[in-house]
C-alpha positions as a Markdown table, in Angstrom:
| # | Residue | x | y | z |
|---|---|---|---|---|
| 1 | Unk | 22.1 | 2.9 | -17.9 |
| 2 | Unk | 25.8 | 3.6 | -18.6 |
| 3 | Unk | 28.8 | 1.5 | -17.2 |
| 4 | Unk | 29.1 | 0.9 | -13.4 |
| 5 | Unk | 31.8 | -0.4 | -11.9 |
| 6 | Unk | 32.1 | -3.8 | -9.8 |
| 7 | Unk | 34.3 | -2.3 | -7.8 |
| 8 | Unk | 34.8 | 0.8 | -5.4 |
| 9 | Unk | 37.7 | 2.9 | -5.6 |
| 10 | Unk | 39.1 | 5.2 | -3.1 |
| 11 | Unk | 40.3 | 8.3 | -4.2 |
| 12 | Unk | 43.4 | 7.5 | -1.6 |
| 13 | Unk | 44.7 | 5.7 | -4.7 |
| 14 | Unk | 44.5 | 8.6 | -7.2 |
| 15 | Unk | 46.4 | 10.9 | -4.2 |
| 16 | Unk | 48.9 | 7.9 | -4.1 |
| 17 | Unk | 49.8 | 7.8 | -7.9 |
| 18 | Unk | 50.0 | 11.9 | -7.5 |
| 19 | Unk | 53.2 | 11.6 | -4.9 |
| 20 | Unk | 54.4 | 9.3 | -7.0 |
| 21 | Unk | 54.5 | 11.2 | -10.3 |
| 22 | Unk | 55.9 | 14.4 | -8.2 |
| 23 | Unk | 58.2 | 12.4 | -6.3 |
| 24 | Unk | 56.5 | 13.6 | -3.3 |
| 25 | Unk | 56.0 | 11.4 | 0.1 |
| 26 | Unk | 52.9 | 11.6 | 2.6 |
| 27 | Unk | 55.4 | 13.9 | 4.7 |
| 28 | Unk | 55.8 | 16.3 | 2.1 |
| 29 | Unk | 51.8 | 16.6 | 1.7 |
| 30 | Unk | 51.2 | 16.6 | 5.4 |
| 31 | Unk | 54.2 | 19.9 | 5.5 |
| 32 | Unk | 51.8 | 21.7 | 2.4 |
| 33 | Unk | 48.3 | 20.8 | 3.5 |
| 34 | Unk | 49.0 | 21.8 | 6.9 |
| 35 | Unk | 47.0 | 17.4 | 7.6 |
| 36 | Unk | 48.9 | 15.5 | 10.2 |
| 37 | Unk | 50.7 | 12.8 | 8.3 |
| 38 | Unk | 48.4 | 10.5 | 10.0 |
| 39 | Unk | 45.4 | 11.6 | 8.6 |
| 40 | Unk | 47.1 | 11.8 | 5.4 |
| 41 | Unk | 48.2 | 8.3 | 5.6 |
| 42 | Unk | 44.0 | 7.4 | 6.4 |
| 43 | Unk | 43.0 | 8.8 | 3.3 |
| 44 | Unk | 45.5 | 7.4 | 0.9 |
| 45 | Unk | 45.1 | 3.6 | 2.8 |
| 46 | Unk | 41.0 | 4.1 | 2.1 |
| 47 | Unk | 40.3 | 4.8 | 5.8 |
| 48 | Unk | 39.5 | 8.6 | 5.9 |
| 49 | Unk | 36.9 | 10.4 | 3.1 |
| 50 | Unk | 37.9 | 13.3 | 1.5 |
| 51 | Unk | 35.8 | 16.4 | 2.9 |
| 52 | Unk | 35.1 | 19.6 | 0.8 |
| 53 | Unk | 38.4 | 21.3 | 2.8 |
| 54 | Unk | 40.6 | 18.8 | 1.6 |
| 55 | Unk | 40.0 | 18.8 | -2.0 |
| 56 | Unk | 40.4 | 22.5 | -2.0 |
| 57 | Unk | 43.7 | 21.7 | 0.5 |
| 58 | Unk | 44.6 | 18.6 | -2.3 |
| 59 | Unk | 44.3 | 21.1 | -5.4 |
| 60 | Unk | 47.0 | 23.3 | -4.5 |
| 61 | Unk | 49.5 | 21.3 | -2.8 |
| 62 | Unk | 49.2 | 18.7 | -5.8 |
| 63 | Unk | 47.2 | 19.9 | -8.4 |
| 64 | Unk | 43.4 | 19.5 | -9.8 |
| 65 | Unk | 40.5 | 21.2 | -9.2 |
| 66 | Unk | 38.7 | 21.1 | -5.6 |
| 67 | Unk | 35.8 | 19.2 | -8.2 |
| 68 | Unk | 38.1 | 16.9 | -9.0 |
| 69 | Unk | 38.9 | 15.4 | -5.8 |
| 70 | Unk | 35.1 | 16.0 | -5.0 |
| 71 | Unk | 33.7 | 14.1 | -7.5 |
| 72 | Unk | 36.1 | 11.1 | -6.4 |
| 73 | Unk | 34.8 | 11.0 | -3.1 |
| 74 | Unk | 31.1 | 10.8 | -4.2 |
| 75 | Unk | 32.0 | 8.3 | -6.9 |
| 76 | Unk | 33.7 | 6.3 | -4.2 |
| 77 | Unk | 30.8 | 6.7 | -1.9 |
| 78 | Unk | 28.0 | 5.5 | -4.3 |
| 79 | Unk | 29.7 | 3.2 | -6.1 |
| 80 | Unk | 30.0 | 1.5 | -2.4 |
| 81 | Unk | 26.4 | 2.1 | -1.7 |
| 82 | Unk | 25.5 | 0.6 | -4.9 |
| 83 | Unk | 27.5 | -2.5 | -4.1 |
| 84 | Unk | 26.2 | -2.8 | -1.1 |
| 85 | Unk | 22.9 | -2.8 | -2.5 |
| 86 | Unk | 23.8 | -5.3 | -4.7 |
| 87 | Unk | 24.4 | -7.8 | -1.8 |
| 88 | Unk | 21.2 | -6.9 | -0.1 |
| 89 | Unk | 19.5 | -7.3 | -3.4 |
| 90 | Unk | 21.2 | -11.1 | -3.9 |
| 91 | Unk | 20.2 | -11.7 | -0.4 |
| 92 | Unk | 16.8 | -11.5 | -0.9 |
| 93 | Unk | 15.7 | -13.1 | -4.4 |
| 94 | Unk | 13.7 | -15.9 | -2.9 |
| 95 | Unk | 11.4 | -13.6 | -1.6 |
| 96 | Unk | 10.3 | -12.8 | -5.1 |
| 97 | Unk | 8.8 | -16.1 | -5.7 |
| 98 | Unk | 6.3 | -15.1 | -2.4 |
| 99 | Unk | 5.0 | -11.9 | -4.5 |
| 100 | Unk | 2.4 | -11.5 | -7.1 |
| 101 | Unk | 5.2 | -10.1 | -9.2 |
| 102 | Unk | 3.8 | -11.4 | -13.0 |
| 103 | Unk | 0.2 | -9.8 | -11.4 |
| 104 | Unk | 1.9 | -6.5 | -10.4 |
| 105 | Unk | 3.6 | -6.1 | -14.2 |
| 106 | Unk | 0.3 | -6.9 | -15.7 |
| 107 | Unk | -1.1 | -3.8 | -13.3 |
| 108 | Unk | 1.7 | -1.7 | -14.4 |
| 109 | Unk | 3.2 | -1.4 | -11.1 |
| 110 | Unk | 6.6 | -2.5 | -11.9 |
| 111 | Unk | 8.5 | -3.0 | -14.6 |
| 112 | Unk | 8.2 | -6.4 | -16.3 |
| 113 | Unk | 12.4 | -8.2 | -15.3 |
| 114 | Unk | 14.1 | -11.5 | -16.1 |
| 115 | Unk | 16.8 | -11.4 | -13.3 |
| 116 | Unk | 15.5 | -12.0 | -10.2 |
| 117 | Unk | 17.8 | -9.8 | -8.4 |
| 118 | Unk | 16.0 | -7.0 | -11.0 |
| 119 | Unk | 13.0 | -8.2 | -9.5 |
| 120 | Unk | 13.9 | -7.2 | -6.4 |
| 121 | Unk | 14.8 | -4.0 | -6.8 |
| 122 | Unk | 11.6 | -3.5 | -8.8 |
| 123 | Unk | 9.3 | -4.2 | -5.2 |
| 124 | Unk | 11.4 | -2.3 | -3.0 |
| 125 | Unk | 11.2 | 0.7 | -5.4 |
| 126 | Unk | 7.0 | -0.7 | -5.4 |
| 127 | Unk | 7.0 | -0.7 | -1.5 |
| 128 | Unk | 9.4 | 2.0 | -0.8 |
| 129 | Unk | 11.2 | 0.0 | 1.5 |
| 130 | Unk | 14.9 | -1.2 | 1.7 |
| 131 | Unk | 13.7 | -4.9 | 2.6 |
| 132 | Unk | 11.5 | -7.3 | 1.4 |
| 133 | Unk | 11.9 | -9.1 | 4.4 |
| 134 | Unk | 10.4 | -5.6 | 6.2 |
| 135 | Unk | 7.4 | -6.0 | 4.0 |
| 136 | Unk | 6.8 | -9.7 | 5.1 |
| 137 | Unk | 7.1 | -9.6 | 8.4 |
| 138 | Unk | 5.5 | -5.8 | 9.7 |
| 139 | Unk | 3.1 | -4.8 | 6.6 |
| 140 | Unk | 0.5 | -7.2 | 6.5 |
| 141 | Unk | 0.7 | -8.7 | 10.2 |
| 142 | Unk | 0.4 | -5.2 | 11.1 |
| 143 | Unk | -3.6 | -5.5 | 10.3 |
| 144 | Unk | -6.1 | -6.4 | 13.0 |
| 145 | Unk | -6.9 | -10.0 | 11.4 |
| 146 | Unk | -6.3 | -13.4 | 12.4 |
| 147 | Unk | -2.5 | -14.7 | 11.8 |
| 148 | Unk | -3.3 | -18.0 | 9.8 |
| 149 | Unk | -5.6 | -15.8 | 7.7 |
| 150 | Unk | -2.3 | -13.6 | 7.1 |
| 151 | Unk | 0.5 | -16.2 | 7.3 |
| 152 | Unk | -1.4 | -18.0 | 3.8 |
| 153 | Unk | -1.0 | -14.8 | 1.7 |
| 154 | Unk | 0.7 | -12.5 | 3.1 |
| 155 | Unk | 2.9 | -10.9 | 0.4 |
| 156 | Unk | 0.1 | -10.9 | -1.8 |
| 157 | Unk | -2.2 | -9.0 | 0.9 |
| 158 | Unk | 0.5 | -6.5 | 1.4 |
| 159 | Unk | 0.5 | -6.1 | -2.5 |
| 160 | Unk | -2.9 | -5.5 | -2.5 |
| 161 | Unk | -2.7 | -3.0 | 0.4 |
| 162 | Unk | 0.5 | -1.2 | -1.1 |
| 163 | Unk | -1.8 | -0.7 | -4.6 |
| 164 | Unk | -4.6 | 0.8 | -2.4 |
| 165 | Unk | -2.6 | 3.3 | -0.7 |
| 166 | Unk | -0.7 | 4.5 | -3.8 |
| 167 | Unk | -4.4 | 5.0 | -5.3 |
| 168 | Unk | -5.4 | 6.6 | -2.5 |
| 169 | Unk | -2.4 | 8.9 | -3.4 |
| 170 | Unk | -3.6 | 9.2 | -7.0 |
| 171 | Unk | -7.2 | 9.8 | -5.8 |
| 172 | Unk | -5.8 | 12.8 | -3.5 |
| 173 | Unk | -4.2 | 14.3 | -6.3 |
| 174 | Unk | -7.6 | 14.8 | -8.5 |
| 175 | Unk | -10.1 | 15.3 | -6.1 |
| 176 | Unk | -10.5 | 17.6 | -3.2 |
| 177 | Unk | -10.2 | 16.0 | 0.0 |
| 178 | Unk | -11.3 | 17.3 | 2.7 |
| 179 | Unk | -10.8 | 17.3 | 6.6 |
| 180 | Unk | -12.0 | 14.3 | 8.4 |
| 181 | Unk | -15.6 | 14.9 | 10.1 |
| 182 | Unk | -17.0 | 12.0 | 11.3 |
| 183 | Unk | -20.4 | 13.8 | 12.0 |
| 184 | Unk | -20.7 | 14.7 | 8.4 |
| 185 | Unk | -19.8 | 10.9 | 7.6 |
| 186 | Unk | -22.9 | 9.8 | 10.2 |
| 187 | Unk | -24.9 | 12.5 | 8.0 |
| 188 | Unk | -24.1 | 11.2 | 4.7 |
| 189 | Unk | -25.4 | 7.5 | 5.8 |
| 190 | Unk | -28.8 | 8.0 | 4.0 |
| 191 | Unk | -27.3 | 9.0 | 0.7 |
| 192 | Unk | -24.5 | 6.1 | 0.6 |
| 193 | Unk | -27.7 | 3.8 | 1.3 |
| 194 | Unk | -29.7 | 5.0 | -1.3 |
| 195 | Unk | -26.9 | 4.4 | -3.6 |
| 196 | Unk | -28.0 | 0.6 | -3.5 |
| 197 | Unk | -31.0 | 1.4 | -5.9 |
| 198 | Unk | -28.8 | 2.6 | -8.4 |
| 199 | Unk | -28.1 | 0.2 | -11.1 |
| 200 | Unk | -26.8 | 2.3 | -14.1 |
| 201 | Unk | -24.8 | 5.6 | -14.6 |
| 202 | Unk | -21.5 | 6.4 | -12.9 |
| 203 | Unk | -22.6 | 6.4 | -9.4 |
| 204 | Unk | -18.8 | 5.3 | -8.6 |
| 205 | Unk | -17.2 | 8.9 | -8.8 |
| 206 | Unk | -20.1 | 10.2 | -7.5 |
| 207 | Unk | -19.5 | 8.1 | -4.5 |
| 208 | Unk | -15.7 | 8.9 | -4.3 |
| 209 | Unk | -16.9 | 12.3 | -4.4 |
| 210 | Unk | -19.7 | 12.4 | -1.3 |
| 211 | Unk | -16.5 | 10.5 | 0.9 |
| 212 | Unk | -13.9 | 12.8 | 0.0 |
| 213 | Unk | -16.0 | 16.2 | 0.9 |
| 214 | Unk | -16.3 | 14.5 | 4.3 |
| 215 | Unk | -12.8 | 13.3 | 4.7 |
| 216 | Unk | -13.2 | 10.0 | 3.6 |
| 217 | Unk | -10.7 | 8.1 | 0.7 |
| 218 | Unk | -12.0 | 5.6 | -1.2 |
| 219 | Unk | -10.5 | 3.3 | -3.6 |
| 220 | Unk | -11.3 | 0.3 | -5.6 |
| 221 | Unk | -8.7 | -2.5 | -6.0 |
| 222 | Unk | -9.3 | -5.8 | -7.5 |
| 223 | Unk | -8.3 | -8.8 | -5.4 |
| 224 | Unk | -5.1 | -10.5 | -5.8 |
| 225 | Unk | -5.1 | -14.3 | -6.7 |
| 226 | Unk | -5.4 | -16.4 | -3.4 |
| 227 | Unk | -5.9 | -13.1 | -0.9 |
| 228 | Unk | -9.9 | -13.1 | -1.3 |
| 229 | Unk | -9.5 | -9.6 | -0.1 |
| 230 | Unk | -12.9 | -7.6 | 0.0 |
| 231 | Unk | -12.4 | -4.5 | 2.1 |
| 232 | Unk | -9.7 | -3.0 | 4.4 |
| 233 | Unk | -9.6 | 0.3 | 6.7 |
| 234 | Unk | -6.5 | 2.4 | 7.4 |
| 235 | Unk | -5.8 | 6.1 | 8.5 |
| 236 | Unk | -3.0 | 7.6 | 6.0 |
| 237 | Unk | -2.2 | 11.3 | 7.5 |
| 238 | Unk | -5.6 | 12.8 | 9.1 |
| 239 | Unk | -7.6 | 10.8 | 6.6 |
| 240 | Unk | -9.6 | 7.4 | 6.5 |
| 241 | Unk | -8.9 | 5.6 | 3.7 |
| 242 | Unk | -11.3 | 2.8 | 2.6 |
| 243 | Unk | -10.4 | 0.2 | -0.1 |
| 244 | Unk | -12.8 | -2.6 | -1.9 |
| 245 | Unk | -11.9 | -5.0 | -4.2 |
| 246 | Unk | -15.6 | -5.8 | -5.1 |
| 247 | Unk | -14.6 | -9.4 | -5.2 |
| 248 | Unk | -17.4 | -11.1 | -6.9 |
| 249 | Unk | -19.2 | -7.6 | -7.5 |
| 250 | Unk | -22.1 | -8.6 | -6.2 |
| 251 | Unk | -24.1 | -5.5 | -5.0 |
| 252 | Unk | -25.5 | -6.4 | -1.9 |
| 253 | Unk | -21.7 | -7.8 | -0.6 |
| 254 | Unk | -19.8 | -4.4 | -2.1 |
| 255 | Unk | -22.8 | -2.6 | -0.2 |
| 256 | Unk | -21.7 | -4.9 | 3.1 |
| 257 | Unk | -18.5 | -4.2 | 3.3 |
| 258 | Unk | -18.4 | -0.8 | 2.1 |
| 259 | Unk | -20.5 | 0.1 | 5.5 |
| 260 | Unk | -18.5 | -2.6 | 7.7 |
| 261 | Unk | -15.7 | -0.6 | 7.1 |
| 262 | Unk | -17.5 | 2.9 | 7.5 |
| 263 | Unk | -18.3 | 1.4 | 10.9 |
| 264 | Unk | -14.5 | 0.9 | 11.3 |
| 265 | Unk | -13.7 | 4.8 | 10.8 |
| 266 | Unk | -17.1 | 5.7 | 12.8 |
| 267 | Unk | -16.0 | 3.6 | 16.1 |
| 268 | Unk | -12.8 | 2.7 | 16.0 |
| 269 | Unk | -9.2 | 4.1 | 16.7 |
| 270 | Unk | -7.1 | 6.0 | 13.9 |
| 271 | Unk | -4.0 | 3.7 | 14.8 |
| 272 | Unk | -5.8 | 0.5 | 14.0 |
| 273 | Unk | -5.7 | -1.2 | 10.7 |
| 274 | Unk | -8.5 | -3.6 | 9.8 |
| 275 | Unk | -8.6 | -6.1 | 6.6 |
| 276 | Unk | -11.9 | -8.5 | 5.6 |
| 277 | Unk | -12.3 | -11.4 | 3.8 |
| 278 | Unk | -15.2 | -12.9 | 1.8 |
| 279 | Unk | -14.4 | -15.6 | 3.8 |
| 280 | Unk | -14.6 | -14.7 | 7.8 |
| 281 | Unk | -14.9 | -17.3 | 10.6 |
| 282 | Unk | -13.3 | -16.4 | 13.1 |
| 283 | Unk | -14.2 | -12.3 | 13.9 |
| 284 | Unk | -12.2 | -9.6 | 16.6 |
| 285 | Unk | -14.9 | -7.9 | 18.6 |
| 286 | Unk | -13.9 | -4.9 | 16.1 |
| 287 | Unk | -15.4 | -6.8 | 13.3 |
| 288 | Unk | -18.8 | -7.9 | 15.1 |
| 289 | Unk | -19.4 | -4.4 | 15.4 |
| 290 | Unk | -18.9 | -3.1 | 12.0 |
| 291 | Unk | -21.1 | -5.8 | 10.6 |
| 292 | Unk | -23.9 | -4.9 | 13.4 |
| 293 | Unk | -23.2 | -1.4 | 11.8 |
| 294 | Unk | -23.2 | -2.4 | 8.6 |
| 295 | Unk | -26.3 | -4.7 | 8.9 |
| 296 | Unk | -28.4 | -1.9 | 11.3 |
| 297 | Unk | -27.2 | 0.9 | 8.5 |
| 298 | Unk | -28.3 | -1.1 | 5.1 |
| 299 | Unk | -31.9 | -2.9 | 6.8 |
| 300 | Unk | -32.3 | -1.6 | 10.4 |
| 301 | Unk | -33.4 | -4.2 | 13.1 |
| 302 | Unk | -37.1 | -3.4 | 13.9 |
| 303 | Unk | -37.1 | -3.7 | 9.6 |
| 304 | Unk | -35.7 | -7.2 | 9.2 |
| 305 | Unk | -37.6 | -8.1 | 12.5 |
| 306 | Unk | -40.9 | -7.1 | 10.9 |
| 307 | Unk | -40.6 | -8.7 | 7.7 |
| 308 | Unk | -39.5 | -12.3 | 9.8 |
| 309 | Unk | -42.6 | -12.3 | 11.0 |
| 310 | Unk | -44.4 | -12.2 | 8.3 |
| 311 | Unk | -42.3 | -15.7 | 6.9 |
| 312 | Unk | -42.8 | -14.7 | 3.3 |
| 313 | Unk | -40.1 | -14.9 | 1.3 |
| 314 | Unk | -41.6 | -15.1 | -2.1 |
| 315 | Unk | -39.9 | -12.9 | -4.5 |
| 316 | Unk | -42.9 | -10.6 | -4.4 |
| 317 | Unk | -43.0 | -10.2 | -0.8 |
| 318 | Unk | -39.4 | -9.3 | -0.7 |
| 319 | Unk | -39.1 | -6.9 | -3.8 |
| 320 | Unk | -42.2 | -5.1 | -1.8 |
| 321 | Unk | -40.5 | -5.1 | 1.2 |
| 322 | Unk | -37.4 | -3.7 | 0.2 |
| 323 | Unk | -39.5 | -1.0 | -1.9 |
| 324 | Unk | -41.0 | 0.0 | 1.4 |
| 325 | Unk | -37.4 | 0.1 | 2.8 |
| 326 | Unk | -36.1 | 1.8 | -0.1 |
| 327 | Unk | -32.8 | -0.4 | -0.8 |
| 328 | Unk | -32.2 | -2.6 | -3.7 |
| 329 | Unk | -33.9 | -5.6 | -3.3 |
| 330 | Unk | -31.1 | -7.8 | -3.7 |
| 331 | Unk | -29.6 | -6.4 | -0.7 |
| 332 | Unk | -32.3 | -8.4 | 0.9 |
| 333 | Unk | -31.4 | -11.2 | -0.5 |
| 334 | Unk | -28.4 | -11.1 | 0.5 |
| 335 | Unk | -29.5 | -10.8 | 4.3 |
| 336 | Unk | -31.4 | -13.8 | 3.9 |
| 337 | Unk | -29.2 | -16.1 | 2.7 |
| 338 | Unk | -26.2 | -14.8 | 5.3 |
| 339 | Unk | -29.1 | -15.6 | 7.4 |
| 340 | Unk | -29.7 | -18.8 | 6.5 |
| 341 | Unk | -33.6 | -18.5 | 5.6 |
| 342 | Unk | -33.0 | -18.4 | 1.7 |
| 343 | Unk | -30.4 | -21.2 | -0.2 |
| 344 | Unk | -27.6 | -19.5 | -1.3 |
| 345 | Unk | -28.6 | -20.9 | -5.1 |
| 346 | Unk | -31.7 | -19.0 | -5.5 |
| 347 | Unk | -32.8 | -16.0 | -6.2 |
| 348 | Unk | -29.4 | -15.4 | -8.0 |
| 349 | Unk | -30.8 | -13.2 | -10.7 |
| 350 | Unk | -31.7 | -10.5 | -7.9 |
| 351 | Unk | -27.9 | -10.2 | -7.2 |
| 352 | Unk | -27.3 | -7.0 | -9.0 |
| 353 | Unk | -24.0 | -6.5 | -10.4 |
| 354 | Unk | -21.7 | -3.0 | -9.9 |
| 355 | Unk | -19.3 | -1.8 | -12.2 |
| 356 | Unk | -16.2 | 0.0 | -9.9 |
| 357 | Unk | -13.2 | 0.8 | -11.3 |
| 358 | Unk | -10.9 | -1.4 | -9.2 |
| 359 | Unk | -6.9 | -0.9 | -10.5 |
């Protein structure tokens, strides 16, 4: 970056030092421009820009190109919006602290700075905003979740949320994606299900793949440090986007959420914007149903109902069980325990683990 100046200089002072060395006075320009002295007067005192007609006017009645007295005018008026900048910039370098700035460098989502001011600059170029203070109070609370859920880490959250949507960007810009159709979606249930069984190969892709050809975005994002962040559910254009962090990675729990937030998309409206924890006590009515969806879509009802009655749990029982259901058996597991008929300490080996490429 070349020099830039602290200050901004009207190009009223170049016109000044102009009369001067022609012994001319702001009459004398006014009589050749055909300007009313006042106007003249405006420009030289800094109070009136110079427009393309002037310069033109400027160049013959005192010399210069029309460029000339162009290019001081737009000097002027970025050098002023640059300092302006500046102020709004110094105004806001305590917000940096609230960020995950160190864990954004590390991600390569802005440049690594030592001046804080640099810093900020850095996250509204990340957020394309003109305002951290915009980002912390309208882009996380604008999610359908509880306020003192939001309030702990909110910056963090919105970093998270900001990383999934420029994915989501990246994503639309390899892959075909195409027109929303939630019927499609209902029809590709089965095959997202069945995905629970798979536990090697690069069924990721695949995955991304299946959603996009029914209008469906999905991105992996790893949790930021205190956020705890495993899904979230937002309409970008015409299109759902969907983004996990697979916090924890266990199977059965990506499985979960992936389906809670299909059930978002499937029943709820485009303007809403829904975020879940791993951690979720207090639940909207909006996110009772897309667990009951979730649940009903991964081991339906009359299922889980049957296999209650039967009050085995044994490992044996439920590996057969979840054979008969065709699902991972771990995903059984995992029901259990949410329901509170298995410890959450056993069984921990049938927790498969997935590989997703989270950014």
């Amino acid at each position: 970056m070349g020099f830039q100046s602290n200050t901004a200089i009207h190009p009223g002072r170049t016109i000044n030092r102009f009369l001067d060395s022609l012994d001319m006075t702001q009459k004398n320009l006014s009589e050749r421009t055909g300007v009313t002295e006042k106007h003249i007067s405006c420009i030289v005192n800094g109070e009136a820009s110079i427009t393309s007609d002037m310069a033109v006017k400027l160049s013959n009645a005192i010399g210069g190109d029309p460029s000339f007295w162009n290019n001081l005018q737009t000097n002027y008026d970025q050098t002023l919006a640059r300092l302006k900048n500046d102020e709004l910039a110094a105004t806001e370098v305590n917000y940096v602290k609230k960020f995950p700035y160190t864990e954004l460098v590390k991600r390569g989502m802005v440049d690594k700075k030592t001046k804080s001011i640099d810093k900020v600059r850095e996250l509204w170029k990340f957020f394309g905003v003109n305002s951290l203070s915009a980002v912390s109070t309208t882009e996380a609370t604008a999610w359908r979740r509880g306020v003192v859920e939001l309030d702990a880490k909110s910056e963090s959250l919105a970093a998270w949320l900001r990383c999934g949507e420029l994915e989501a960007k990246k994503l639309a810009d390899s892959i075909d994606i195409a027109p929303h159709d939630a019927e499609k979606l209902k029809e590709l249930l089965p095959k997202i299900r069945a995905y629970t069984t798979y536990t090697q190969g690069d069924f990721w892709s695949e995955l991304q793949r299946d959603l996009a050809g029914v209008g469906v975005v999905l991105v992996a994002v790893r949790h930021f440090p205190g956020t705890k962040a495993s899904g979230a559910t937002r309409w970008i254009g015409d299109n759902p986007v969907i983004e996990l962090s697979a916090y924890g990675r266990d199977a059965d729990k990506v499985w979960f959420t992936l389906l809670h937030e299909i059930g978002h998309v499937l029943k709820h409206g485009k303007r809403d914007k829904f975020i879940s924890f791993t951690k979720d006590n207090e639940k909207t009515t909006e996110e009772l149903e897309a667990d009951e969806f979730a649940s009903e879509t991964l081991i339906p009802k009359k299922h889980i109902d049957e296999f209650l009655l039967k009050g085995d749990f044994s490992r044996l029982s439920i590996i057969h069980f979840a054979n008969e259901i065709q699902i991972h058996p771990g995903v059984v597991v995992g029901r259990l325990k949410n329901m509170h008929l298995l410890p959450y300490n056993v069984m921990q080996d049938m927790h498969s683990k997935l590989t997703v490429r989270e950014v």
